[in-house]
N, C-alpha and C positions, 0 to 999 in steps of 0.2 A: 630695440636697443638704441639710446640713445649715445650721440657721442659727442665729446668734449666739441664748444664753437669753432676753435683753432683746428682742428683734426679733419674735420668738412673743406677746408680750404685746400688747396694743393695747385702751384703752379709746375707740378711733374707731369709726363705724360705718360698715358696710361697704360701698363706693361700686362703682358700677359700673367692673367692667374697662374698661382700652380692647382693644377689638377690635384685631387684624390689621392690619399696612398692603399694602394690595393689590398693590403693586406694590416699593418700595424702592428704586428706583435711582438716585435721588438721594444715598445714601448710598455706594454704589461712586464710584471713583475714575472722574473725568469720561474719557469716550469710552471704556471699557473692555468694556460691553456691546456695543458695536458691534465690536467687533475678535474676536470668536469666531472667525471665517473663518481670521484668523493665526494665535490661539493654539492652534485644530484643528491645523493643519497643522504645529508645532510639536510637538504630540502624539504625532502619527501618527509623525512621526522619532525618539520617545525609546525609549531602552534603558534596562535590559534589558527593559522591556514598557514599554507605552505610560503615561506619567506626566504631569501637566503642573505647573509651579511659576510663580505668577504675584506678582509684587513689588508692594508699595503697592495692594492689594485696595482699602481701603475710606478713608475720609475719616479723616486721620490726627486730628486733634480728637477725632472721635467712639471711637476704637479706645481713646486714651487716657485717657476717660471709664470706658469700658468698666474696663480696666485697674483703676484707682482706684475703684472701685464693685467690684469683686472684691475687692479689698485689704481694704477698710474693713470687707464685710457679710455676705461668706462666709467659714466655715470648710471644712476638707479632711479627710479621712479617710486616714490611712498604711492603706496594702494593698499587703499582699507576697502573690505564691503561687510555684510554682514556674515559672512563666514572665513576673511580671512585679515590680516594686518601685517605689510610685508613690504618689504625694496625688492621692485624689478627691473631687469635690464629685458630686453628686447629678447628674441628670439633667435638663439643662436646658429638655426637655421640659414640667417640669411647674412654668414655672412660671404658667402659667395656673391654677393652684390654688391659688398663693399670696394671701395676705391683701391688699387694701389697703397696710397702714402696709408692708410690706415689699415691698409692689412700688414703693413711694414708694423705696426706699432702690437700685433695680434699676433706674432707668427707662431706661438706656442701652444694655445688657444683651437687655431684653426685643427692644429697637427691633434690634440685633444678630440678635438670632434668629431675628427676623422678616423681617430684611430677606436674610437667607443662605436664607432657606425660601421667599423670595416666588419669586410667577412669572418677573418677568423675572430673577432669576440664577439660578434655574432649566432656565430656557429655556438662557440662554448657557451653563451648564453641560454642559447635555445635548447642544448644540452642539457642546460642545468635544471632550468625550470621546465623542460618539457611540453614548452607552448607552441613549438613547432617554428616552420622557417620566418625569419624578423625582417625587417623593409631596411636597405640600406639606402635607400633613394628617400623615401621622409622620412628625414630628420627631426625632432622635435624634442628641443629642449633650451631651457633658459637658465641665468643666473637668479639665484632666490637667494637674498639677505634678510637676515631676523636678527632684528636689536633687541634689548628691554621692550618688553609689551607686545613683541609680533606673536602672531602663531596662527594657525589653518584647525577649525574645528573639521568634525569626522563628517567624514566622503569615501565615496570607494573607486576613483576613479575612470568608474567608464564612462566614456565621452566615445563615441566614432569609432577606430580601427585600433585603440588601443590594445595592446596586446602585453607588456610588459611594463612596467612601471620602475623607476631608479632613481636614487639619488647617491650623489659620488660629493662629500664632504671636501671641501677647502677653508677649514677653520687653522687657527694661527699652531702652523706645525712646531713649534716653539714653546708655545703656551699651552700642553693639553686640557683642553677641555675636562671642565666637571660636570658629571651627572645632575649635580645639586642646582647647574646654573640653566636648567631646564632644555629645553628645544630637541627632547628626541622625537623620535617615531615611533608613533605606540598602536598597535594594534588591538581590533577588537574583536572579542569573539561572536559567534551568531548563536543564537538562541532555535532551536527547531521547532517548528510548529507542523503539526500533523493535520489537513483538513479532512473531513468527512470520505472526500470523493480521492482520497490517499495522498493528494499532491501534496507536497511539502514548503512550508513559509520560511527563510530563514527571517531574521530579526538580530538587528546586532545589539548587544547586551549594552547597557549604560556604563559600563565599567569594562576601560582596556585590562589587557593580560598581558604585556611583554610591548616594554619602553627599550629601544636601542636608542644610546646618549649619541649624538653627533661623536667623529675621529678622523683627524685628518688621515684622507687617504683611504677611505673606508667606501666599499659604497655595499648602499642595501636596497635589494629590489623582490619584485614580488610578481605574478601572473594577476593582471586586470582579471578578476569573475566579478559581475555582475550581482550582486547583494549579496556578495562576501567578503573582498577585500576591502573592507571598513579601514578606515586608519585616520589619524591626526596630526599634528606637531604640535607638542608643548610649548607653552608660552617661554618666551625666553623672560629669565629673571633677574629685574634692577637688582642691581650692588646697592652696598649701602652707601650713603655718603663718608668720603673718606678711606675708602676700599682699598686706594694704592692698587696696586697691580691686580686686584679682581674685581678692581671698579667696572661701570658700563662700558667703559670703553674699549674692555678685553673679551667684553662678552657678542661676540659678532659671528653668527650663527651664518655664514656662506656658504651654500653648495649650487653645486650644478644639479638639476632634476629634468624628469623627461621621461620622455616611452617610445619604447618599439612601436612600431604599428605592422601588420598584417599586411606579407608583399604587396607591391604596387606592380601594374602593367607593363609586361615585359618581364618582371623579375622572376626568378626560380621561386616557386611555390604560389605564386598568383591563382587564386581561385576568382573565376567570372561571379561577379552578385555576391559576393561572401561579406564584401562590405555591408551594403543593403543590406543583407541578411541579419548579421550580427546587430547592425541599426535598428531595426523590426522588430527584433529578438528583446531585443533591450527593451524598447517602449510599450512591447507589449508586457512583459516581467514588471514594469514600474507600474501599468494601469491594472491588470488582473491579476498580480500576484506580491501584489506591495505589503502584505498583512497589516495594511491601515485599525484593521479591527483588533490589532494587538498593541496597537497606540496607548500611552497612557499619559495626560490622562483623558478618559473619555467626557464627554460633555455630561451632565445632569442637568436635562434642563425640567422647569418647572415652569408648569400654567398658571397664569393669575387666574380667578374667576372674578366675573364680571362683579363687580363693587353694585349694579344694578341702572336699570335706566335711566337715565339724566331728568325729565320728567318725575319719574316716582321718589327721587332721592331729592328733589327741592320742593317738592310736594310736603315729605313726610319731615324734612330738618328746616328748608326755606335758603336753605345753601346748595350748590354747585356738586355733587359727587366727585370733583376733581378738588375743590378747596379743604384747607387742611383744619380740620376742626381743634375745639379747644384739647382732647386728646393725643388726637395727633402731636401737637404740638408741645406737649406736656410729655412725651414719648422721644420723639426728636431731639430734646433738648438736653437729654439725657447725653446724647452722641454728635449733635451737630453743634458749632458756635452759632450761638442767637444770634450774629452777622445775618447768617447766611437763611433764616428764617421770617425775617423782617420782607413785607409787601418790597420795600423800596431796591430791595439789593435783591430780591427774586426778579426784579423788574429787568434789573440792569444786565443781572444772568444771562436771563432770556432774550435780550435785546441783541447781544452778545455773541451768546449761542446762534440766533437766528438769522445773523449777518454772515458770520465765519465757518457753522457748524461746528465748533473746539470751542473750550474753552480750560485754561486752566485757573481753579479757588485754592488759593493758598491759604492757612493754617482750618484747615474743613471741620477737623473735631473741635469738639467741645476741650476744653482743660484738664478739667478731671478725667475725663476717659482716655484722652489720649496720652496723657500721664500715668495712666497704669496699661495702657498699651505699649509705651517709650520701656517702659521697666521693664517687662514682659519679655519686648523682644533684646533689649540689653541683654536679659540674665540668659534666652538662650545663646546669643553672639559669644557668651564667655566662657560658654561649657562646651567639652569638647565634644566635635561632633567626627563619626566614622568617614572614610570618603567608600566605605563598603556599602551600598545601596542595597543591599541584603541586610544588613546590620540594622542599617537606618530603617528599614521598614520594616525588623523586628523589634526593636526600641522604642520605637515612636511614634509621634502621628501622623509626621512626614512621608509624603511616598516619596519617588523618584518618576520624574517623566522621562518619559524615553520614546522610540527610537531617538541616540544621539545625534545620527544624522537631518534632523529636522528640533530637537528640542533637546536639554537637559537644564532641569532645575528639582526643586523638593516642592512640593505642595500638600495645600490641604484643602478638600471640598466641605461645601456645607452638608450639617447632617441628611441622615437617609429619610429618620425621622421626625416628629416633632420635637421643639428644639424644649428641652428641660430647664426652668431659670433654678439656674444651680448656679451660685457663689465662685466655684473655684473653679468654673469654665474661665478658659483664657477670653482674653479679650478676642485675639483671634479668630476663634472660633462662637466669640459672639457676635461679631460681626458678621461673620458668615451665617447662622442659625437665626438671627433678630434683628438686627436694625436693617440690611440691604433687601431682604427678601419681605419684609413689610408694606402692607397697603398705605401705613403711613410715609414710605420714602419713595413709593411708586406714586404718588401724588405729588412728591416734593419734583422727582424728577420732572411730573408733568409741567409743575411751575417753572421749574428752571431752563426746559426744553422746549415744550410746547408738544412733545408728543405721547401721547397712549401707547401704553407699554403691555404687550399682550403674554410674556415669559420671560425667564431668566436663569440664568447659569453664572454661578459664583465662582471663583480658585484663588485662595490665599496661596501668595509663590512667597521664596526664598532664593536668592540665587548667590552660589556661593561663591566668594574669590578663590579665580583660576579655575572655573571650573564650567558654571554653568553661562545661556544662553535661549536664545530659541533664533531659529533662521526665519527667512521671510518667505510667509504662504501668503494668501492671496482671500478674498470673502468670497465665497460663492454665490451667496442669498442674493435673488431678485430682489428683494426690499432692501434697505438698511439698515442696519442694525444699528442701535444705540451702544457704545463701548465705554467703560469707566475703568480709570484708571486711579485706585488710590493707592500712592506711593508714600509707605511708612519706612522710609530709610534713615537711623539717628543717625551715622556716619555722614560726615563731613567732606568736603574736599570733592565733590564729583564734578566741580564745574557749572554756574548758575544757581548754587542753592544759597540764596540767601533769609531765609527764615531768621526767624529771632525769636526769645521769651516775650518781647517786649509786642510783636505782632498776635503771641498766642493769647495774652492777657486784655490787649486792646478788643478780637475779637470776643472775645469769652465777655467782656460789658457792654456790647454791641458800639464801639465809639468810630469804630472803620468799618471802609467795606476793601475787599483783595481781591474780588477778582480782576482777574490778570488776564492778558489780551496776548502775553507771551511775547516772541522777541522774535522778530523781520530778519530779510537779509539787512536791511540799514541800520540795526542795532549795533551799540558797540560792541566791540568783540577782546574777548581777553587775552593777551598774548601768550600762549602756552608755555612757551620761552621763561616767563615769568611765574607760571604754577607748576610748581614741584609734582601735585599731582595729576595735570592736567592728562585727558586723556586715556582715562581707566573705565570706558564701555559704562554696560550697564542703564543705559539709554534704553527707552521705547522708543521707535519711529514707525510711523504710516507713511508709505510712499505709494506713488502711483504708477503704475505700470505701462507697458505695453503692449501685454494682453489683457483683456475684459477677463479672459476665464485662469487662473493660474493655480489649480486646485493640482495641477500636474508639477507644479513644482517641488510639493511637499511627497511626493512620490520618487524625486529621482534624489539616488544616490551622490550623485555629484551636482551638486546644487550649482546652477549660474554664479550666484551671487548677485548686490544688490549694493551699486555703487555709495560708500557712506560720505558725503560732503568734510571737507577739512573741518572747518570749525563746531560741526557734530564729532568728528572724532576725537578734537582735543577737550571737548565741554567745554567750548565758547561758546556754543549755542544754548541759550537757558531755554527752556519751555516753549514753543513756537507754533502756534496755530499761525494758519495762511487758506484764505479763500482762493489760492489763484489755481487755476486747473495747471498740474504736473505731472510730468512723465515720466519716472526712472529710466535713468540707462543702462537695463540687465542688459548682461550679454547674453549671446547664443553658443560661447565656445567655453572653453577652459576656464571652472571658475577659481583661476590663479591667474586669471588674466582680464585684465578688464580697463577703460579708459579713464580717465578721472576729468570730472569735470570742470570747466576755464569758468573763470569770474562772470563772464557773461552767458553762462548757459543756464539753463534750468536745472535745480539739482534735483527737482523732483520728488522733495520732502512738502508734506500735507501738514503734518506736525508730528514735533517732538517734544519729549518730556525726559530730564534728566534726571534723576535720584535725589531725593529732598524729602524733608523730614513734613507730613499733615499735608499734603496737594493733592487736590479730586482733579481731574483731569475728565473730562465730555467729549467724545468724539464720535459723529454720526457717520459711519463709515458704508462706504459705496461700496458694490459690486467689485470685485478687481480690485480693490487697494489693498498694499501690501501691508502687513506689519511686521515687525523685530525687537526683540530685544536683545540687546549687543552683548556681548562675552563680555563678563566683567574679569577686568585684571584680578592677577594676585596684589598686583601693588595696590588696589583700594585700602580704604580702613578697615573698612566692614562690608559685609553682606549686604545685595539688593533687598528690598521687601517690597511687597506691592500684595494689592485686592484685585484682581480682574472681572470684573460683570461684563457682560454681554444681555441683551435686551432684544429680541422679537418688537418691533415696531408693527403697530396698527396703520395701514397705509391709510390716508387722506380722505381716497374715493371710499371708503367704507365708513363716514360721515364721524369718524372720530369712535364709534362703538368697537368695545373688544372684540374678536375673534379668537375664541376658543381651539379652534383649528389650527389658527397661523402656530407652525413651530420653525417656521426658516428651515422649509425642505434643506433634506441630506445634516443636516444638524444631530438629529437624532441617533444619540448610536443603542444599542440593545444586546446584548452578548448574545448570542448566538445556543437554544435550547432554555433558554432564559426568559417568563414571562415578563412585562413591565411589570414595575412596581406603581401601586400609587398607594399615596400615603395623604394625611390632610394635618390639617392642625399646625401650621408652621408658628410659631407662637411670635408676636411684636407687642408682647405688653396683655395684663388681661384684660384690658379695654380695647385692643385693638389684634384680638387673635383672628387669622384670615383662615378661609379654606381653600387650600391649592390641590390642582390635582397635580401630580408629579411623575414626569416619564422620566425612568432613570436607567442608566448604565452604569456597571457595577466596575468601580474604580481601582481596585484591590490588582496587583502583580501577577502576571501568569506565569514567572519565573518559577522554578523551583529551587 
């Protein structure tokens, strides 16, 4: 908690605290302690897990003391990562450390904390929800503010000794709140899965069941389990301009949150090792019973075969089997701007590339294609789509990724089989079935990289406003992998996209060249202050860690988090390759709590790429680097879009020759009673059809 400059000061001397009140139930709302029995039983009836939400908690006087003693004597801290965007104060723990003159300015506050911690709502707690005796000695909980744009994607929060979970509303008891203007707590339900040897997977479904809207004076809490208490909070929602009294400035989502934890030493009900235990408990549920294999979506990755030895291919043409022939080229040109096919700017690519490993090519397609690609995805932004993920993947071609707690978006993979040149395939999905998976663009990449590319794995994503995301996991592959990123976003406003017709027509007659080196911390920076829509996510970033292995991240329910730098959160940061070695600063605790990083620290971004209409995006990504893609506001215009490849890299010491073999161990996924499939014939044109052999996993919902 931080507190006002003038408040730290104090020439009083230092008076004894007041202790503790033992008991508090004087301040609960009269006969509430005695009705445990009902609101048990209440409990025990909710869905989708057992929840309980109780109206008029505490002595309405005293809440709005509270209230106004926040206002006046604390300040908050903005803290974004990739799973949450929020104002926090300190830890209200502590404030028995606090001075004298500033606990003079708290004294409402204190009595608050204390009376949430005493025995008797304790007692009726533990009552209610049946999780048995609560720690009145750690305390933990903080003040949480959400303006327009904050919100906590879905976590279940176990962390340590957690044992019960709460949140106690102080939104403006004057002004009730609406439903409409977002920020409840929504819950989600878990999916069962049955394994062979009987144990049971849960998996939380892609879609909550039961949104409670914030009320002042209301608090809603829940039993911490361990891959079940999934939950979120809704993005809180900008007013419009000119709102008058339901403008942004009425929409100020305040409450106190926090958890019981499991008696502490000395206390009545203290178990020896129960901590530990539950700690052990937990990590091992995240490593051997995460149902990773119920992820969707699963990888398809596909083998190149060897184009043949470099020797017999200058032999039999008297060119390179990496150089791109008049075919090639005649194929290419179809999809890429002749900029970016020209010797001279392949040159500069790679020069590029091989200095920084990133790079970002702005306007990449050709004109005409990506002008019936721009249509394409216009006409689906304008039709309405379900936010039912059953629906959507009975309708269309779109799945839904899931588990929420690590990803949600809509995608589409490339075909199973050979790709059909048919007319009224989307561009989309021509992309994915012909130009990327082509010998002719595994070549192109070779010029523009430098490296031999031995498989690949494609996913056209959608991510929709207010909805979707992915958190940040980690690479696991000894080698590195080659990562593209082509981001087809028409929508305007994201922060750094400055594109134009006049850059798409300049490429399309070869008269520029764009690529882009992206933008430093010394770049100027746009004042958010000044963009209406600054700061609506939707961003990709790589960051680097401080573990080498973080494959355990994308396992745990309650993700860290993944500290996001200021001017990445407002979209002052345009497009940002950087060679400099960096470290994110994940935490190790609560990921609702986390440092933010000072001007002179390292923020630990490798590169970022913001939402722009035609940019290929290259990044050669290491062992342990992280990636994300940020929750995109409902305030955007429109929906994220992007291409994803991933590339199997031919390592150095194996003199440049494919390897058949290499698939980036643990890559591989296979459904379980499922042979591989392999299929050939990917088709790139019928001068340049290849034959791949293809290990795939079957992408398709296991929901029912």
């Amino acid at each position: 908690m931080k507190r006002k400059a003038e408040d730290a000061l104090t020439d009083e001397p230092l008076k004894k605290k007041p202790s503790r009140e033992l008991n508090g139930s004087s301040h609960f709302r009269e006969g509430l302690l005695q009705q445990a029995g009902e609101h048990h039983e209440r409990y025990l009836a909710s869905e989708p897990y057992q929840h309980g939400v109780i109206q008029n908690l505490l002595d309405t006087q005293l809440l709005r003391k509270v209230r106004t003693e926040i206002q006046e004597n604390l300040s908050f801290t903005p803290k974004e990562t990739d799973i949450y965007k929020i104002h926090q104060s300190g830890d209200l723990a502590n404030l028995d450390g606090l001075d004298d003159s500033s606990l003079k300015r708290l004294p409402t506050l204190l009595t608050l904390r204390d009376a949430l911690y005493s025995p008797a709502f304790r007692d009726f707690l533990s009552t209610v929800t049946g999780s048995g005796p609560l720690s009145g000695r750690k305390t933990d909980m903080a003040i949480n503010v959400y303006t327009p744009g904050c919100h906590l994607l879905c976590h279940d929060d176990v962390i340590g000794s957690r044992r019960v979970s709460y949140i106690l509303y102080l939104t403006d008891p004057d002004r009730p709140w609406k439903a409409e203007w977002g920020g409840a707590l929504r819950l989600y339900p878990t999916i069962v899965h049955k394994e062979k040897d009987g144990k049971e997977v849960k998996v939380p479904s892609p879609d909550f069941s039961v949104a409670i809207p914030p009320s002042f004076n209301q608090l809603s809490f829940f039993a911490v389990q361990p891959g079940e208490s999934f939950h979120d909070v809704e993005e809180v929602c900008a007013g419009q301009s000119g709102s008058g009294a339901e403008g942004d400035e009425m929409r100020v989502r305040m409450a106190i949150s926090g958890w019981y934890h499991i008696p502490q030493e000395g206390e009545n009900g203290y178990v020896e090792g129960l901590e530990e235990s539950l700690a052990e408990r937990s990590s091992l549920q995240q490593l051997q019973g995460s149902g990773d294999r119920y992820d969707r979506p699963l990888p398809v990755i596909r083998q190149y075969h060897n184009i043949g030895s470099g020797e017999e291919e200058r032999t039999a043409t008297g060119t390179d089997e990496h150089s791109l022939t008049e075919a090639d080229l005649d194929f290419l040109l179809k999809y890429i701007a002749p900029t970016y096919l020209t010797p001279d700017t392949l040159d500069s690519v790679s020069d590029t590339f091989g200095d920084e490993c990133s790079i970002c090519l702005e306007t990449f397609l050709s004109m005409k294609f990506s002008a019936s690609l721009k249509a394409d995805i216009e006409k689906q932004e304008s039709e309405s789509l379900s936010s039912d993920s059953r629906v959507i993947e009975k309708t269309g071609p779109w799945r839904v990724a899931r588990p929420p707690h690590k990803h949600r978006y809509l995608y589409q993979q490339a075909p199973y089989e050979g790709f059909v040149d048919d007319p009224t395939e989307s561009p989309i999905r021509e992309l994915l079935g012909r130009l990327l998976p082509s010998q002719a663009f595994r070549k192109w990449l070779r010029l523009a990289t430098g490296l031999t590319l031995s498989s690949h794995n494609f996913l056209a994503r959608r991510f929709r406003r207010g909805m979707d995301y992915t958190l940040a996991t980690g690479y696991t592959g000894e080698e590195s992998q080659l990562e593209i990123i082509l981001s087809i976003t028409p929508s305007t406003g994201w922060g750094g996209d400055e594109g134009s017709a006049d850059q798409v027509e300049a490429n399309d007659h070869g008269a520029s060249e764009t690529a882009s080196r992206g933008h430093g911390k010394g770049a100027s920076k746009i004042d958010s202050t000044d963009t209406e829509e600054a700061g609506l996510g939707g961003y990709i970033a790589y960051m680097a860690s401080d573990d080498a292995d973080e494959d355990a991240r994308s396992n745990n329910g309650s993700n860290d988090g993944v500290e996001v730098p200021l001017d990445l959160s407002t979209g002052a940061r345009a497009s940002k390759p950087s060679t400099q070695k960096r470290r994110a600063k994940a935490t190790k605790a609560d990921p609702a709590i986390y440092q933010a990083a000072t001007d002179d620290e390292d923020d630990g971004v490798l590169f970022s790429m913001q939402p722009s209409w035609n940019t290929l995006g290259l990044v050669l990504r290491d062992k342990g680097v992280m990636r994300f893609t940020k929750y995109v506001s409902q305030s955007a215009k429109g929906d994220r879009w992007d291409v994803l490849g991933e590339f199997d890299v031919v390592p150095e010491s194996d003199g440049g020759e494919d390897d058949e073999g290499s698939t980036g161990a643990g890559d591989v996924e296979v459904e379980e009673d499922e042979e591989p499939v392999f299929s050939q014939q990917i088709g790139s044109g019928a001068e340049h059809e290849e034959s791949e052999t293809e290990i795939e996993s079957d992408g398709s919902s296991d929901d029912d």
